[in-house]
MARZAKE-127150 format. One record per residue: residue in three letters; x, y, z of N, C-alpha, C in turn. Coordinates in steps of 0.05 Angstrom, whole numbers, plus 32768, in hexadecimal, padded with zeros to 4 digits. Atoms other than C-alpha are relative to their C-alpha. Layout:
REM residues N
AlaXYZXYZXYZ...
***
This chain:
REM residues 261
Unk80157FFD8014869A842A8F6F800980157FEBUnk80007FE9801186B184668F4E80187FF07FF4Unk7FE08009801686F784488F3A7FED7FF27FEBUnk800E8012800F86C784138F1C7FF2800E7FE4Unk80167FEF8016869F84448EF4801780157FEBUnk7FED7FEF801586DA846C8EDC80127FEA7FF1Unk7FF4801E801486FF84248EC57FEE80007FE7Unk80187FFF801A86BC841D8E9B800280127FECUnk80007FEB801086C3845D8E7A80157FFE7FF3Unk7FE180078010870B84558E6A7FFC7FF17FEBUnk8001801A800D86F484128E4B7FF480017FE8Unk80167FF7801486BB842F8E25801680117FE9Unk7FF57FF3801686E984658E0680167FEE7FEFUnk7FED800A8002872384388DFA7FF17FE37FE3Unk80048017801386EB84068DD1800080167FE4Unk80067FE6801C86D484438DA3801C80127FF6Unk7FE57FFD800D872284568D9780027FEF7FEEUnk7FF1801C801F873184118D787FEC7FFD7FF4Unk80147FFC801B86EB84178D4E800B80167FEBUnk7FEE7FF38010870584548D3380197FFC7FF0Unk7FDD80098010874984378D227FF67FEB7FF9Unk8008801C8006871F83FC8D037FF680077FE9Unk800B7FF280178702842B8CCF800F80027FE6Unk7FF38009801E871C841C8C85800A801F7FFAUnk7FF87FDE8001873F845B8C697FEF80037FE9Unk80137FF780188710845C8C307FF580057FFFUnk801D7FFB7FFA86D884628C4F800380198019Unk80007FDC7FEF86F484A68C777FF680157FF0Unk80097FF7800F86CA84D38C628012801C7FFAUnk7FE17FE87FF8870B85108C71800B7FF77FEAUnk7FF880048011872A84E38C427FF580057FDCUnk80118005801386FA84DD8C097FFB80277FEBUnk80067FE0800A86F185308C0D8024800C7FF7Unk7FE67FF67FFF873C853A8C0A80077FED7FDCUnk7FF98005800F874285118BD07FEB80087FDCUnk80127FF980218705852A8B9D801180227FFEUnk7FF77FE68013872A856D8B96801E80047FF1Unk7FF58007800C876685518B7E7FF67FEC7FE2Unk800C80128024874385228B417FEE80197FF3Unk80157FF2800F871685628B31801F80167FF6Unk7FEE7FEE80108754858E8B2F80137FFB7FE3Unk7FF480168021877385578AF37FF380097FF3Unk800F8000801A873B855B8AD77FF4801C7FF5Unk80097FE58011872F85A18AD0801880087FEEUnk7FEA7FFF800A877B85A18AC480047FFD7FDDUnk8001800A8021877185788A807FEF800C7FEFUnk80157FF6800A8735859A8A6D8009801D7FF4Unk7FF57FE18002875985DD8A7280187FFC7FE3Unk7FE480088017879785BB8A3B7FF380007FF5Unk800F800C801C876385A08A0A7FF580197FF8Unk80087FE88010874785E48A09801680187FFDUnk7FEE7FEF80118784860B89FB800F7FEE7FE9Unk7FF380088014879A85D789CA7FEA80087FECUnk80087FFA8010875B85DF89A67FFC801B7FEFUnk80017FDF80128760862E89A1801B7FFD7FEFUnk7FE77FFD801787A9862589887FF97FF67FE7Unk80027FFD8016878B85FE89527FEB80107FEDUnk80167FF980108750862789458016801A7FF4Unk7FF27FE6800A878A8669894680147FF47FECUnk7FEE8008801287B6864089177FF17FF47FE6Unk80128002801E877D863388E67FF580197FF8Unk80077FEA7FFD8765866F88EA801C80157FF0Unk7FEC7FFA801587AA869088D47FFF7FF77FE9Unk7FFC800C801387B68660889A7FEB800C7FEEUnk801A7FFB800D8770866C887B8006801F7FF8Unk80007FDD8002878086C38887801780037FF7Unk7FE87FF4801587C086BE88647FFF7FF57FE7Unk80008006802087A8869888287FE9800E7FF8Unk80187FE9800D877086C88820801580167FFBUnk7FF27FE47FFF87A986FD882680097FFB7FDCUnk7FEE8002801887D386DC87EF7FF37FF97FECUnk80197FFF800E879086CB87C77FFC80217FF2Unk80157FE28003877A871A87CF801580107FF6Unk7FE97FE8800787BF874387C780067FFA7FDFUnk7FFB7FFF801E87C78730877C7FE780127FF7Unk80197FF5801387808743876A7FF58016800CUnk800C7FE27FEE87788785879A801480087FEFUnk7FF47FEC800B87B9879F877F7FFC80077FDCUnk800B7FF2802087A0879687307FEF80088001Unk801F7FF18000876087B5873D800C80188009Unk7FF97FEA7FF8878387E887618010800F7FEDUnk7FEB7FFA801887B887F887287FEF800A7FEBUnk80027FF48011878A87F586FA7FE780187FFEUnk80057FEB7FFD875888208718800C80258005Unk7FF57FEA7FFF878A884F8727800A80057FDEUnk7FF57FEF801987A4885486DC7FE480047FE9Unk80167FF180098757885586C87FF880248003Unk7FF67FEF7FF78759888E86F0800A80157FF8Unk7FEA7FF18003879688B186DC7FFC80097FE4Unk800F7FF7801E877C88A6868E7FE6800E7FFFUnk80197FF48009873F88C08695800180278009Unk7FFC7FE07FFC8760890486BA800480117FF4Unk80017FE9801287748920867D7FED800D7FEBUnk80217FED800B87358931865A7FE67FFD8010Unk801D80017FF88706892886907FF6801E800DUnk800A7FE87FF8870A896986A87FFC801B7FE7Unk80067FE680108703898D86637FDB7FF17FFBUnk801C8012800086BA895986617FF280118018Unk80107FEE7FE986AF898286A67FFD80177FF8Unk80097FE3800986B689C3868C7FE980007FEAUnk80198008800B867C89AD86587FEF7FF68005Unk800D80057FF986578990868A7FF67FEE7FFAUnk800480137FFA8658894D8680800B7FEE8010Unk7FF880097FE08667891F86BB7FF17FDF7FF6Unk8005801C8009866D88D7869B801F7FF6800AUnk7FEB80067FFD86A088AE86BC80097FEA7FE9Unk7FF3800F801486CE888B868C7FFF80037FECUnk7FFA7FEF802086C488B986508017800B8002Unk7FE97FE97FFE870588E0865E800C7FE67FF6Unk7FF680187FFF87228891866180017FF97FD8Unk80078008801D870688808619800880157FEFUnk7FF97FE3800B871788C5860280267FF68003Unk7FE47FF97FFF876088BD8616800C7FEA7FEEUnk7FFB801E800A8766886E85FB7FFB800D7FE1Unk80017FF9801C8752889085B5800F80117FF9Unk7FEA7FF08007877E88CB85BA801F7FE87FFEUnk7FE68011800B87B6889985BF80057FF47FEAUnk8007800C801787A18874858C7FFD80107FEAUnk7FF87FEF8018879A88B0855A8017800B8002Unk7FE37FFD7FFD87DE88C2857180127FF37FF0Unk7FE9801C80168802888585557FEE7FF97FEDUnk800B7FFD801D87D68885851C800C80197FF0Unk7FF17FEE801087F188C7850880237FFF8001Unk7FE77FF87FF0883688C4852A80137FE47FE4Unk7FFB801480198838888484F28008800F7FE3Unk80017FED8015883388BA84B8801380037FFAUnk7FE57FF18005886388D88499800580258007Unk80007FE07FF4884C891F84B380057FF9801BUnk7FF97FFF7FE38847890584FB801C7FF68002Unk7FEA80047FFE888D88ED84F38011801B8004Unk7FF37FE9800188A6892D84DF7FF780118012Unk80067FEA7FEB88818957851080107FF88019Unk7FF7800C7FE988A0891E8547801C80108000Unk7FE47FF7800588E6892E852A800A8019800EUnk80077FE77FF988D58973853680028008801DUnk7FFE80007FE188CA896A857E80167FF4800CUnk7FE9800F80028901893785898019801A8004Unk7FE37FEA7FFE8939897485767FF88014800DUnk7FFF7FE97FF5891989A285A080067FF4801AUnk800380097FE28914897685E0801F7FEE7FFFUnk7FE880067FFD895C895B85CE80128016800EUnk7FEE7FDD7FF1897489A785DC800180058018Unk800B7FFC7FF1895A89A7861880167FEE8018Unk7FE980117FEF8993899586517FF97FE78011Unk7FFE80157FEB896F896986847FE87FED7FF0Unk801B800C8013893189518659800C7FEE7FF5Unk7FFD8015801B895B893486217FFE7FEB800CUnk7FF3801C8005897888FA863F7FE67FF1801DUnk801E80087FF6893088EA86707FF27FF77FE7Unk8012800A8019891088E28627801B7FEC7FF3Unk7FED8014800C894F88BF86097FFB7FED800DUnk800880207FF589438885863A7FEA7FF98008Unk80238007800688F78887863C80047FF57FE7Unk7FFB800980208904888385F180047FE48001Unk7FF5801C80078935884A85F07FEE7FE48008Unk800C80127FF78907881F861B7FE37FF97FF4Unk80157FFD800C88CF883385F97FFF7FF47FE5Unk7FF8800B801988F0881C85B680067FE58000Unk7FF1801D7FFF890487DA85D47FE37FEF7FFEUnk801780127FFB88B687C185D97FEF800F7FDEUnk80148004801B889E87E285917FFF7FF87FEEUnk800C80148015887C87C58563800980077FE2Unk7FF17FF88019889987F1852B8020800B7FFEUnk7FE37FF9800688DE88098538800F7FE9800EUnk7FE680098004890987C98536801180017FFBUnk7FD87FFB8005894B87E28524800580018018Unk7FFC80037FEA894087FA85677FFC7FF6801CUnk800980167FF0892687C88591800F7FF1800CUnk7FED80207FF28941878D85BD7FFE7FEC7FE1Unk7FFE80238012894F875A85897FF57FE68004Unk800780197FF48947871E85AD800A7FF38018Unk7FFC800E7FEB894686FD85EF801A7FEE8006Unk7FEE800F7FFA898486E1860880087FF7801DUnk7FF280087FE689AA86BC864580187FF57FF8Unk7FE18006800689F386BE864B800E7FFC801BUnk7FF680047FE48A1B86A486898013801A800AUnk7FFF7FE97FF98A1F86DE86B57FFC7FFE801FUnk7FEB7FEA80048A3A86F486E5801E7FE98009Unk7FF2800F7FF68A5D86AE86FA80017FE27FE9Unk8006801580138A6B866886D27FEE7FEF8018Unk801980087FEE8A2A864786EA7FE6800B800AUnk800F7FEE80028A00868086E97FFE800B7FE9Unk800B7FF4801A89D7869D86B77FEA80188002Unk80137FE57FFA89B286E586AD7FF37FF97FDCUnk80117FF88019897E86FB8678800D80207FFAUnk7FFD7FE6800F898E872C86497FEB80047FE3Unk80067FF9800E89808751860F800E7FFC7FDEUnk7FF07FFC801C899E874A85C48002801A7FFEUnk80027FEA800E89A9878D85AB800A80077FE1Unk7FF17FFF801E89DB878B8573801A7FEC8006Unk7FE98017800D8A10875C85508017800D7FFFUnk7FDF7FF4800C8A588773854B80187FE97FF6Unk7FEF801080028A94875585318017800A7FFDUnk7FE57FF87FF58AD78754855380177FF97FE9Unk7FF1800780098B0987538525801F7FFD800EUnk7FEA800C7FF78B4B8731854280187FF17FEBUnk7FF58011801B8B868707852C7FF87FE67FF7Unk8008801A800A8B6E86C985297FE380027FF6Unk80187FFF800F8B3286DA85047FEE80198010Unk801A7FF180008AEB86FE85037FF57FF7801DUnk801280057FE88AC586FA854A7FE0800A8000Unk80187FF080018A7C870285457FF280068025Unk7FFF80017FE48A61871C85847FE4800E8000Unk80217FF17FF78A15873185A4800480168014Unk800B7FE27FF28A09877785C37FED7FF4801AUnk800F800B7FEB89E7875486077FFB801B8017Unk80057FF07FEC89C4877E86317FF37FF68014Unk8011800F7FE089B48762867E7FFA801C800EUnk80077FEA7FE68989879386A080047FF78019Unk7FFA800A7FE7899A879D86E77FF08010801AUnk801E7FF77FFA895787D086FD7FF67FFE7FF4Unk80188004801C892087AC86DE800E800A7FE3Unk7FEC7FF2801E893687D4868E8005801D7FFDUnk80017FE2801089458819869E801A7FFB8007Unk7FE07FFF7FFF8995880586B580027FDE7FFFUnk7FF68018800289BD87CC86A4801E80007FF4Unk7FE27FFA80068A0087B786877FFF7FEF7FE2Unk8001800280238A1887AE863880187FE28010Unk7FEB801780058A3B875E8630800680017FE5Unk7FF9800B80128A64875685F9800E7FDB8001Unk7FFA801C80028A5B870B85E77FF87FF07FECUnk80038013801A8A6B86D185B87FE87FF77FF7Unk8018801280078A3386BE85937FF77FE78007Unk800880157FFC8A3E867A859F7FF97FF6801AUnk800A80087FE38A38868185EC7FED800A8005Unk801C7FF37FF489F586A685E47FE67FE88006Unk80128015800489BC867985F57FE380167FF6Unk80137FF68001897D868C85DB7FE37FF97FFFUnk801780077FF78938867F85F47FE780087FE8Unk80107FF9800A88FC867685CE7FE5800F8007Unk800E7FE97FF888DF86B385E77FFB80187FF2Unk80057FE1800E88C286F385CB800E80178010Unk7FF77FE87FEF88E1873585E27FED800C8013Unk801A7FF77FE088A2874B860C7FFF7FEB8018Unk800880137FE688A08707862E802380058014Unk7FE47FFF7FEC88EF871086437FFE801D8012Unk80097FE77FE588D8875886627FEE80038013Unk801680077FE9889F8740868380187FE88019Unk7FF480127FF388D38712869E801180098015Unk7FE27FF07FE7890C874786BF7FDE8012800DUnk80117FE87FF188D2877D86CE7FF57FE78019Unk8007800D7FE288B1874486F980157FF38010Unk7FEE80127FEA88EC8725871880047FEB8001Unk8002801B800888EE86E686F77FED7FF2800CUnk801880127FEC88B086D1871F7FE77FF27FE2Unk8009800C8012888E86C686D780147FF17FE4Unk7FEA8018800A88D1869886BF7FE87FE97FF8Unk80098018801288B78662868F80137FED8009Unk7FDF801D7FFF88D4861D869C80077FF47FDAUnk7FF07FFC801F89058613865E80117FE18004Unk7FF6801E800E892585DA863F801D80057FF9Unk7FDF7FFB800C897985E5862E80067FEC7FEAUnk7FF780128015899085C985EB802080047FFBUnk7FE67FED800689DB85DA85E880077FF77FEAUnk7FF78007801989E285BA85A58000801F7FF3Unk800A7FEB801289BE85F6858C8001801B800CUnk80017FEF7FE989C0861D85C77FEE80117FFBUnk80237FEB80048976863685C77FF27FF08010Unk8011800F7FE88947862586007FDF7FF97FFAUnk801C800A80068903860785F77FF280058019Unk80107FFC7FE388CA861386287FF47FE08003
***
């Protein structure tokens, strides 16, 4: 009897084995938990890319936008700044004799100084303010380290006025410099003529500045290789002082050799 009863039991476990091994693997529920934290880890995976792609473009718009405000703002901060500072700087020489009289108006020293200039070269036009200049001129020539600090303030100073053309830039030029295929801006100064054997050589006094116009170098060259632009002498110094960054686009005629804008 007992063998009998322990056969049975064998039989029993041995049915509920092969039910178990009859069970679909899809429907294991071991399986089912083993597999949701692989599809959640994808998907947090992707979730996590899309949001560092979107900061890269929010930090790459974000730049773009803060460097064209820069290059927007740095032109128009530094002329406000310039010219507050030379508001400034004009108004320091008579604003403190306005303080010792106890008035305290900003930009009277300013308007005060803009008129002193202005009656300056109103007299300095004269024929007395000439002679008083003269006057000063041979004293500050005497003078060992001064002179030649005012001699080339002078010269440059003479190259943009309005009344002493003898001594002025002449006229705007470009002469191939310093290579064939290259070309610099210069200055006219004066005409010479080379006398040789085979005749008369007329030749231009070219001056290429080479710091902005306080140094540069003297060309002697043929007239006929000068080109010359139809430019004013202020616009060709606005041209070296900035760095050719306000270059006109020009037209070459070599018939006539004179450039058109």
């Amino acid at each position: 009897m007992g063998d009998e009863k322990s056969e049975i039991v064998m039989a029993s476990r041995d049915r509920e084995r092969d039910r178990e091994l009859l069970i679909p693997v899809a429907d294991s529920p071991d399986l089912d938990t083993a597999s949701k934290p692989s599809s959640s880890s994808s998907a947090s995976s992707s979730h996590h890319s899309g949001r560092e792609t979107f900061y890269k473009f929010v930090r790459s718009w974000a730049s773009k936008k803060f460097m064209t405000g820069c290059v927007i703002l740095f032109p128009i901060a530094i002329t406000f700044y310039i010219t507050w500072w030379f508001i400034h700087f004009v108004d320091g020489f008579f604003s403190p004799i306005y303080a010792q009289l106890g008035i305290d108006i900003f930009g009277l020293g300013f308007i005060t100084s803009l008129t002193f200039i202005f009656l300056v070269g109103v007299f300095m036009s004269s024929w007395l303010g000439a002679s008083v200049l003269s006057l000063g001129e041979w004293f500050i020539k005497r003078m060992p380290f001064v002179r030649h600090i005012y001699n080339a303030s002078k010269q440059i100073s003479a190259a943009i006025s309005p009344d002493q053309n003898t001594q002025a830039f002449k006229e705007v030029a470009i002469i191939r410099h310093p290579r064939i295929g290259e070309y610099a801006f210069g200055f006219i100064t004066s005409t010479v003529t080379l006398q040789n054997y085979s005749g008369d050589e007329e030749l231009c006094c070219v001056y290429v500045p080479t710091n902005h116009l306080y140094i540069g170098d003297i060309f002697l060259v043929n007239t006929k290789d000068v080109i010359r632009p139809n430019l004013s002498v202020r616009e060709g110094i606005e041209i070296v002082v900035s760095g050719g960054m306000s270059m006109p686009q020009m037209k070459v005629f070599p018939v006539e050799k004179r450039c058109y804008l």
